[in-house]
C-alpha positions in Angstrom: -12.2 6.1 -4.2 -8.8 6.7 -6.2 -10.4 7.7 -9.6 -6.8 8.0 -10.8 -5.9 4.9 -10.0 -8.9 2.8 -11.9 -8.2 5.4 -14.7 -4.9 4.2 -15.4 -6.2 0.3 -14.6 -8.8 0.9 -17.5 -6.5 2.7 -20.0 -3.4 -0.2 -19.8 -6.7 -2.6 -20.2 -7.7 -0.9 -23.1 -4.6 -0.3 -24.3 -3.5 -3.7 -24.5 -7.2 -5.1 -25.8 -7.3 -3.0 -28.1 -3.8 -3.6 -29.8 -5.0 -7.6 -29.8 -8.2 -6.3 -31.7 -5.9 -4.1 -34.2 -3.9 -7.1 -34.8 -6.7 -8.9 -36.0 -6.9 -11.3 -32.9 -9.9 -12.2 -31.3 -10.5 -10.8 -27.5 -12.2 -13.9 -26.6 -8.8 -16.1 -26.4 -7.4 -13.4 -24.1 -9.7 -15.2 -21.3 -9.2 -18.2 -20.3 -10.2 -19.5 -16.6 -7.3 -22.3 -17.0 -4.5 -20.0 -17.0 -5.9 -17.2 -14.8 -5.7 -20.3 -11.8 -3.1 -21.4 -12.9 -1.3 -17.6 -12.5 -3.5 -16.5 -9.7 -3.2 -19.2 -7.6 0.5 -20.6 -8.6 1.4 -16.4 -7.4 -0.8 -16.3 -4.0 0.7 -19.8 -3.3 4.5 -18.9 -3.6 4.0 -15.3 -2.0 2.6 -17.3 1.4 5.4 -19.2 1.3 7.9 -16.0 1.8 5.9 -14.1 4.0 4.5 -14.8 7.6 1.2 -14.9 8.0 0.9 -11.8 10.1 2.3 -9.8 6.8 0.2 -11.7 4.1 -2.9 -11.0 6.1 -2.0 -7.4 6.3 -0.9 -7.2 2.6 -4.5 -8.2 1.4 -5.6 -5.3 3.8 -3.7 -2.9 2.5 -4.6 -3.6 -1.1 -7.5 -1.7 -1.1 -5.7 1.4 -0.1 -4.3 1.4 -3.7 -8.1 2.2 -4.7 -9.3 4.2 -1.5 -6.6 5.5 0.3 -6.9 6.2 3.8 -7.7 9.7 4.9 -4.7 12.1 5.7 -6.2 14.6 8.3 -2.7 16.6 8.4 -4.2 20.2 8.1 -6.4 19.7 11.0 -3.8 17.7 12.9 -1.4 20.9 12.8 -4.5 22.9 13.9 -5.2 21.1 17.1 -1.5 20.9 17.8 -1.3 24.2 17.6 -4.7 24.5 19.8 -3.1 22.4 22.5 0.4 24.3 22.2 -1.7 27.6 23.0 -3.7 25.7 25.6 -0.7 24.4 27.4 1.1 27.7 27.4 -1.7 29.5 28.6 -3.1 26.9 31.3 -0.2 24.6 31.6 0.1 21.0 30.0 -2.0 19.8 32.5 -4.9 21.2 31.0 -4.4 18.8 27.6 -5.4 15.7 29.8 -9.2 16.2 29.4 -8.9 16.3 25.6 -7.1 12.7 25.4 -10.2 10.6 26.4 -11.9 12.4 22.8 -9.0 11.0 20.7 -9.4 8.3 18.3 -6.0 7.4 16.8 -3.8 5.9 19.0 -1.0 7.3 18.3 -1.7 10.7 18.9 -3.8 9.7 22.1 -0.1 7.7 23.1 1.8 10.9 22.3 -0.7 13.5 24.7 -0.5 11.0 27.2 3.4 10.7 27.2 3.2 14.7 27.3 0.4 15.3 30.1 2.4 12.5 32.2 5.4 15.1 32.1 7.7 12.6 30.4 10.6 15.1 28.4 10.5 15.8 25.2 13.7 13.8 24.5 11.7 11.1 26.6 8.3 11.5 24.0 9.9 10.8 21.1 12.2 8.4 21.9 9.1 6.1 22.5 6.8 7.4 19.5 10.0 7.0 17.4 10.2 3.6 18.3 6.3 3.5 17.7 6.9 4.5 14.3 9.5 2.5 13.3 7.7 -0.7 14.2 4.3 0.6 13.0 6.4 1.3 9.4 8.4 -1.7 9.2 5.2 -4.2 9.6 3.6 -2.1 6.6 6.6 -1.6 4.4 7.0 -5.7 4.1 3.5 -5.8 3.8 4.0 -3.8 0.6 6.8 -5.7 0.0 4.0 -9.0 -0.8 2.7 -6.7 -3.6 6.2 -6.4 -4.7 6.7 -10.1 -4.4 3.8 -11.2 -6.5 5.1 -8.8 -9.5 8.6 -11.1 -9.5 6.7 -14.3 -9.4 3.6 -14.0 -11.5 5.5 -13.8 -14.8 7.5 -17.3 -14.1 4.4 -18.8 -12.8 2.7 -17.5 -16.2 5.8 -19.7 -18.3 4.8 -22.5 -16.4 1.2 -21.9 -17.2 2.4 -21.8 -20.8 4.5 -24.5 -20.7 1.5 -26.8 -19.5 -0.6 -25.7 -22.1 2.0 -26.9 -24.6 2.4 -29.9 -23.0 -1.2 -30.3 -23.4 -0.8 -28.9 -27.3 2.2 -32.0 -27.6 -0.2 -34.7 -26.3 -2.6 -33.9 -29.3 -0.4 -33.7 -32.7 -2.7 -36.0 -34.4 -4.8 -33.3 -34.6 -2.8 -30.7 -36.5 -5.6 -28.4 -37.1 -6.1 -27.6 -33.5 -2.4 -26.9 -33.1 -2.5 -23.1 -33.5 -5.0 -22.4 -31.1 -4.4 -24.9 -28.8 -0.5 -23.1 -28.4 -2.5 -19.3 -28.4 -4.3 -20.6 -25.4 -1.1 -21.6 -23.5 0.7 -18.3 -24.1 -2.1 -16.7 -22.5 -1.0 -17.7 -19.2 2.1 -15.7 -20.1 0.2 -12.7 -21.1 -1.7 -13.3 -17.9 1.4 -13.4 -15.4 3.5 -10.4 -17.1 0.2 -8.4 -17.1 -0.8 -9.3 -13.7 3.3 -8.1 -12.9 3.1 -4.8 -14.2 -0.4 -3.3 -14.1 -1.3 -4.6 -10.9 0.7 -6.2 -8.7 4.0 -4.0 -9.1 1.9 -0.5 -9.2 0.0 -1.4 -5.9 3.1 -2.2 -4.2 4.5 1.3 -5.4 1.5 3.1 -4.3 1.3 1.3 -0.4 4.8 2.2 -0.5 3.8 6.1 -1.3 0.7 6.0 1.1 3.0 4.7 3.7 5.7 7.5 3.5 2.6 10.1 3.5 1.3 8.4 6.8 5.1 8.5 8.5 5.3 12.2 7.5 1.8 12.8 9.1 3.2 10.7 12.4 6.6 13.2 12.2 4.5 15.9 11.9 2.3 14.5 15.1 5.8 13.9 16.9 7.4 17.4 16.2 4.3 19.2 17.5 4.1 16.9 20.3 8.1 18.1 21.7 7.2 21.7 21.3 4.7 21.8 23.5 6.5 20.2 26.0 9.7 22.0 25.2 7.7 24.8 26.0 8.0 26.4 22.9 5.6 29.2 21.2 2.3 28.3 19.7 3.4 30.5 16.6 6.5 28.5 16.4 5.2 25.7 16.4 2.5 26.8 14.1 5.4 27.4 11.8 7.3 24.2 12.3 4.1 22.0 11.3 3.5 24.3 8.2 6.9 23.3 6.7 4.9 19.3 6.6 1.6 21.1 5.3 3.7 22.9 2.8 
């Protein structure tokens, strides 16, 4: 669990209920089911209209990554590609075939294949690269949803508001209830800026962080991978993955 992240949630929270309470406003208008529908849903609705399914679906995934991020396992990546270099030097690349059966990620089980098959270096990553760049570009619109949502969800919170006035105009015979019948359809404003820019818009930054953290790890994966079959020394390639580490 990001403890970070559900700091900062809380404290723009707070921040922004406790300004309403300092203003002499009551908390209890600041919730209203009506216009959280009308923001929530009118946002979800117009962001699976842009996307393809494929994306949305992996959007909603990827949400939770902004409160528990997936593990990075770089420092012990570097340490069995080092192992393996220092295997392979000392018993031929060969030897690295009865360790791919024990892998779990599939890239690096793709990767130790390519290599024990005796594909070149040049040859290994061409085809992780290519890996990569597909594997990046489905996540990086993915993010892109989060993104998405932050643009809509404030016009979708006017329209919100401009209901509830439209509700407010069909009742002027009733001037007392005037003033908080147009407090309640502003909150559908409140609702779709807030929604914009404490959760929608920082998710989408963080995925987009997260995902440049797992391509460095997959670089990292990729450079090891062409040392070893480039034949090069276990120290320098010790070296070369310390410079990701680092």
């Amino acid at each position: 669990m990001d403890k970070f992240t559900l700091l900062g949630l809380v404290i723009g929270l707070a921040g922004i209920m406790t300004g309403q309470f300092l203003e002499g406003g009551g908390l209890s208008i600041m919730f209203q089911s009506t216009a959280f529908l009308i923001v929530f849903g009118g946002t979800i609705g117009a962001v699976m209209v842009q996307c393809p399914a494929r994306v949305f679906v992996m959007a909603i995934r990827m949400g939770r990554w902004a409160f528990v991020p997936p593990a990075l396992h770089n420092q012990e990546l570097a340490r069995q590609l080092t192992e393996w270099s220092t295997l392979a030097r000392r018993e031929g690349i060969l030897a690295l075939d009865a360790h791919a059966a024990a892998i779990d990620d599939p890239f690096l089980k793709k990767g130790l294949q390519l290599l024990v098959d005796g594909n070149s270096a040049e040859k290994i990553r061409e085809v992780l690269d290519v890996d990569t760049h597909s594997w990046e570009q489905l996540r990086w619109q993915s993010a892109r949803v989060w993104e998405a949502a932050a643009g809509y969800s404030p016009t979708i919170g006017i329209i919100g508001a401009i209901l509830g006035l439209m509700h407010v105009m069909q009742n002027l015979s009733e001037p007392s209830k005037l003033g908080s019948g147009i407090a309640v359809a502003f909150v559908a404003t409140i609702y779709g800026v807030a929604f914009a820019n404490l959760l929608f818009l920082p998710i989408a930054n963080k995925l987009k962080s997260i995902i440049m953290q797992q391509v460095d790890m997959r670089e990292m994966v990729v450079d090891g991978l062409v040392g070893i079959a480039n034949g090069d020394s276990p120290r320098l390639t010790e070296i070369r993955l310390q410079s990701y580490l680092d």
